[in-house]
N, C-alpha and C positions, 0 to 999 in steps of 0.2 A: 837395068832397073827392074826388069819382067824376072830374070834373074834372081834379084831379091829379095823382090815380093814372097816367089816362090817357096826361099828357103826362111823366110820369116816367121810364114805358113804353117810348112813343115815341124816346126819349131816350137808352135803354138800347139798344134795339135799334137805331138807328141808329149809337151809338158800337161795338157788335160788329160791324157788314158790315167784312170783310174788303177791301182796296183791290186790283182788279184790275194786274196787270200793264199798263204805259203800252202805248199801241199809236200804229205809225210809220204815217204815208202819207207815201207818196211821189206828187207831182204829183196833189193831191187822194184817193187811191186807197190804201185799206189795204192795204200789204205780207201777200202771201203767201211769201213768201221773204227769207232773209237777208241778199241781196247786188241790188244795182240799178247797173245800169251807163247812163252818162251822156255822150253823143256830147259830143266838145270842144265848146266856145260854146255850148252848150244849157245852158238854165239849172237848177239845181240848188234842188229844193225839197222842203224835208221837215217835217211836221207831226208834233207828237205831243202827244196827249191821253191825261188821266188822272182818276183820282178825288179828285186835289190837285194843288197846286200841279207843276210842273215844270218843268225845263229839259233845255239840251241841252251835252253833254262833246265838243267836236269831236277830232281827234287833234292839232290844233294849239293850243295856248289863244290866239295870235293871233286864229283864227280866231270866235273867241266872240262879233266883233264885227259877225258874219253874223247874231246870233239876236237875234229881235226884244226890243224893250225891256221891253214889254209885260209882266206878271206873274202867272200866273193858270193852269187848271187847261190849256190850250192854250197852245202855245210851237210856234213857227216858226224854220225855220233857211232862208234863201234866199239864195243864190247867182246872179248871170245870167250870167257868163261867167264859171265855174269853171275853172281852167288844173287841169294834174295833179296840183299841189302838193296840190289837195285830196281825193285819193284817200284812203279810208282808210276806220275806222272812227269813227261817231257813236254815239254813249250819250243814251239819252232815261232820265230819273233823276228822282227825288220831291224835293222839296229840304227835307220835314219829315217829322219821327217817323223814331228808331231802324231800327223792323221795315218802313218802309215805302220807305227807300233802299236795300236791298236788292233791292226789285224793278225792276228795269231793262228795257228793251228798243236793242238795238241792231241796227245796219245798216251792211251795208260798200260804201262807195261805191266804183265805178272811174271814173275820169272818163278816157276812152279816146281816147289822144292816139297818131295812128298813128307818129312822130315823138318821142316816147319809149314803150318800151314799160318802162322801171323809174322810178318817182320815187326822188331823192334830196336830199337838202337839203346844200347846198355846205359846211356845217358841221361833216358828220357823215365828209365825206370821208376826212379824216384822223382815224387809230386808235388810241393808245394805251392798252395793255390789260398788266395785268400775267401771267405766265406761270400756266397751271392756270387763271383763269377763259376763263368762257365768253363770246362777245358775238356778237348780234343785228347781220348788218348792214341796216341799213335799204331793202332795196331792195325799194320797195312796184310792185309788179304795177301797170299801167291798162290793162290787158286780160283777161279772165277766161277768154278760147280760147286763150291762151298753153300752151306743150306745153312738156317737156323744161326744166323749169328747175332751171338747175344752179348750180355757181360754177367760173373757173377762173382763170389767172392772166393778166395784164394783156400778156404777151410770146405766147399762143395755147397754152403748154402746160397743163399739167393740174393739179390743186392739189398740194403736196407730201406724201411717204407721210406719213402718221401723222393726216392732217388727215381728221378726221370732222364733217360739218354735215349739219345738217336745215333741207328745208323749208317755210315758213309762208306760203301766198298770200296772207293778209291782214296779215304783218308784217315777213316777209324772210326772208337767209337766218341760221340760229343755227351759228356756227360752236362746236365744243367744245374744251376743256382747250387753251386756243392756249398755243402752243410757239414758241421764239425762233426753230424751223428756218422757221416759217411768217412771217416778216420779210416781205415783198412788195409787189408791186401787184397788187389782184384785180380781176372784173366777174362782175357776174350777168348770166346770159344765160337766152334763152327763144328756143324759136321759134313763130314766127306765119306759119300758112301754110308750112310745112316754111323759113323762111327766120330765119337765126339774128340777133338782135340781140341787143346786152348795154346792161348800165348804166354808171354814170359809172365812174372809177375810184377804187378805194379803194386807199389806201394803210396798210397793217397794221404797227405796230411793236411788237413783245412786250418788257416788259423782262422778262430772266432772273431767275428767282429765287435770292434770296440765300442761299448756303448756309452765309457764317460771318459772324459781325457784323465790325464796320469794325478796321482798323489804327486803332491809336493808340501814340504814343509820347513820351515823356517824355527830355531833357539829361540828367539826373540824379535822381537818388533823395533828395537833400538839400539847402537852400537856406539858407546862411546869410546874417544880415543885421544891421545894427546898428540900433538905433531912433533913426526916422528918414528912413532909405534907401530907395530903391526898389527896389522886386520886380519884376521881370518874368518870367513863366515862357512858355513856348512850349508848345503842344505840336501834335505833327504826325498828323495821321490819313487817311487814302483809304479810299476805298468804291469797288465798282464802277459805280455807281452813283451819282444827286444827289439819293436817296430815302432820306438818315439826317442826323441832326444831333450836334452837340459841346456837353456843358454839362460844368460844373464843383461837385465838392462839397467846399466847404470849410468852418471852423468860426472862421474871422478874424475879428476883432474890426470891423476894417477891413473898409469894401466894396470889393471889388475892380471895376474896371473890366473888361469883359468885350469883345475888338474879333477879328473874323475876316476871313482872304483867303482866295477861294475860287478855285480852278484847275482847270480841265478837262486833264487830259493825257490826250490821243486819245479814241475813242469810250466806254471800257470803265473809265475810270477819276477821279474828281472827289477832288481835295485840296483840303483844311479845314484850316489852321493858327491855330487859336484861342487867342490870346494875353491872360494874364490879369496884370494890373497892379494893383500899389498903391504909389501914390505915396509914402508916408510909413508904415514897418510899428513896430508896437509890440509888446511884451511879448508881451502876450494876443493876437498873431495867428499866437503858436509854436503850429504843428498841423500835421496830413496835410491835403495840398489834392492833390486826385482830379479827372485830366480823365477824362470818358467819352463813349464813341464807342456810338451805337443805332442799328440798322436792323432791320429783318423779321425777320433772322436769329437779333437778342439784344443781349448788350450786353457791350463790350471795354471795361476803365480799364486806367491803370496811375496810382499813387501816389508822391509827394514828400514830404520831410518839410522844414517850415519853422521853423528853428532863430533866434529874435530874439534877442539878447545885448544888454547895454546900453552896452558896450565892448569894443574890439579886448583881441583875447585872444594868448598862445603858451603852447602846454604841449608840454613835452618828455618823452618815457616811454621811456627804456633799455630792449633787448632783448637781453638777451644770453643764448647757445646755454648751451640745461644739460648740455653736454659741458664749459665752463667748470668752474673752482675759483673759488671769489668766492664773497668775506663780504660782501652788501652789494654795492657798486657798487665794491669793490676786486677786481681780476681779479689772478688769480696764474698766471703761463704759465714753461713753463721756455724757457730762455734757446737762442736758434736757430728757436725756433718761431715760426710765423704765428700774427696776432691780427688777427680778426674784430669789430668792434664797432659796433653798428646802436642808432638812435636813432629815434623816430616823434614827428616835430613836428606836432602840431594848432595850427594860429593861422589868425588869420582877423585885418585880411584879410589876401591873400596874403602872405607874407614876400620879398619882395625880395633881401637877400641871407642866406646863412649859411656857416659856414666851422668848420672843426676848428682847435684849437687844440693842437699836439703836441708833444714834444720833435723835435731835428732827426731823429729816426731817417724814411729814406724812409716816403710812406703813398702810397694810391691811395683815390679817393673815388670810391663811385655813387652817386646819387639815385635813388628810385624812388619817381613819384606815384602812392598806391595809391587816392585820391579826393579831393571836389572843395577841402576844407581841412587834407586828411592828405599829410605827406611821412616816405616812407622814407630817414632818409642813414645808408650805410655807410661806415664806414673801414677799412681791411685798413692792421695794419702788418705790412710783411714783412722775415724775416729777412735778414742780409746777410750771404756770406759770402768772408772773402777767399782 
């Protein structure tokens, strides 16, 4: 039983030691400092041990395939002819328990190529960044005597007003709130030995931010069709931008088919003409069908309404001026006067022809389309006199 106890004990007290923070050597020899610098072709070697298991974070996860296979309270990272690419920072990290990956130790390599003094990765060159964020250019230091490091622009003159960055020797420079005025080519520069060199070039492209959501626009407000027919509706939208898109809300019985042509006209402007089809419309697909147009800004529709009938129609409705005398559709005018008389023909489809029927006295006819199955016809008979 004493026995027991003992190793119960044991047991408990071993499970409360706290696990020390990992500790780096570099070329056998524990790190007194944060940063170790590493002549080009000299080989790169880093150790780190803990009171568990561990690994190591390099800044590339390519590079992961530096650290040994091996699993266990020690882990090595080795390199023999490290180029600049591997400048950066390493993370030596617990790889079990909650509380115990929190304790970290890290170390920033320079691997000091006189022949570049910024690393950059040919991917990161070009910059797409939307306007008001901020972004990190990558241009990592392999010199740590490096003086005066700045950024400017890629023609020798200086950054443009308004452009504020800070900078990070171990990560670049952080440029803020980029602006479209800041479009360009840039280079980080330092100097070594009062003698100025810079990094690759970067190319920055801001888009502008959106301050109304997209045009959209609609033929018409009403769509009629017989069952059976086909629908096709259009509708036309531009953005300044190729960062919004076109859907459609409708309540059709029918699915519609959904097809887009997309158009760039010049830098500042992208057309979207999303065309919505149904081959064969019925009864139940009479409803409002809504294109809408989204971006950053918010969101533009405009609505049609779709009218299915089961057969062609005409309806005729008399209009006639309440300065008239008329019981009914009989007008009473006195004799020598002009007479006004308007008719509003709804048919669908179109009517083809139509005509007045009048005694021989002169008349004069207008038409006037007031929408897409409504016609206005006038007749003016006028007096004559000899």
């Amino acid at each position: 039983m004493l026995a027991l106890l003992t190793l119960l004990l044991g047991l408990t007290a071993s499970a409360s030691v706290e696990w020390r923070r990992p500790v780096i050597k570099f070329n056998s020899k524990e790190l007194t400092r944060s940063e170790v610098v590493v002549r080009l072709g000299a080989p790169l070697d880093l150790r780190c041990e803990g009171d568990g298991p561990v690994n190591w974070r390099p800044r590339l996860p390519k590079h992961r395939r530096y650290v040994s296979k091996l699993r266990g309270n020690v882990q090595t990272l080795r390199v023999d002819r490290p180029t600049a690419e591997f400048t950066g920072t390493y993370v030596c990290y617990y790889t079990s328990g909650s509380q115990q990956r929190e304790l970290t130790a890290t170390v920033h390599v320079y691997i000091r190529d006189p022949n570049r003094i910024f690393w950059a990765s040919s991917n990161l060159l070009r910059v797409v960044k939307k306007e008001g964020e901020d972004f990190m250019l990558p241009c990592l230091l392999t010199d740590p005597s490096a003086t005066d490091i700045g950024l400017r622009m890629d023609n020798g003159t200086t950054v443009p007003p308004g452009m504020n960055y800070t900078v990070y020797k171990h990560r670049g420079i952080l440029i803020h709130n980029l602006q479209p005025s800041f479009n360009a080519d840039y280079v980080c520069t330092a100097r070594v030995n009062g003698v100025e060199k810079t990094s690759r070039t970067f190319s920055i492209n801001v888009i502008q931010k959106l301050r109304f959501p997209p045009y959209v626009f609609l033929d018409t407000d009403e769509y009629i069709r017989i069952v059976g027919e086909e629908l096709k509706i259009r509708c036309t939208t531009h953005n300044p931008n190729f960062n919004y898109n076109v859907t459609w809300k409708y309540a059709t019985k029918s699915k519609p088919i959904i097809e887009e042509r997309v158009k760039s006209s010049g830098e500042n402007r992208l057309d979207i003409q999303s065309i919505l089809t149904i081959s064969a419309v019925d009864l139940a697909d009479t409803g409002n069908i809504s294109c809408i147009g989204t971006n950053e800004a918010g969101v533009n529709s405009t609505t049609t309404y779709l009218l299915v009938v089961d057969k062609p129609y005409i309806r005729l409705q008399p209009q006639l001026s309440p300065k008239l005398a008329h019981r009914g559709l009989s007008v009473e005018v006195n004799e020598g006067e002009d007479l006004e008389l308007s008719v509003v023909v709804e048919a669908y489809p179109h009517i083809t022809e139509h005509k007045w029927v009048t005694p021989t006295t002169p008349t004069s006819q207008r038409k006037n389309i007031n929408s897409y199955d409504t016609t206005t016809d006038t007749m003016q008979v006028c007096s004559s006199k000899e």
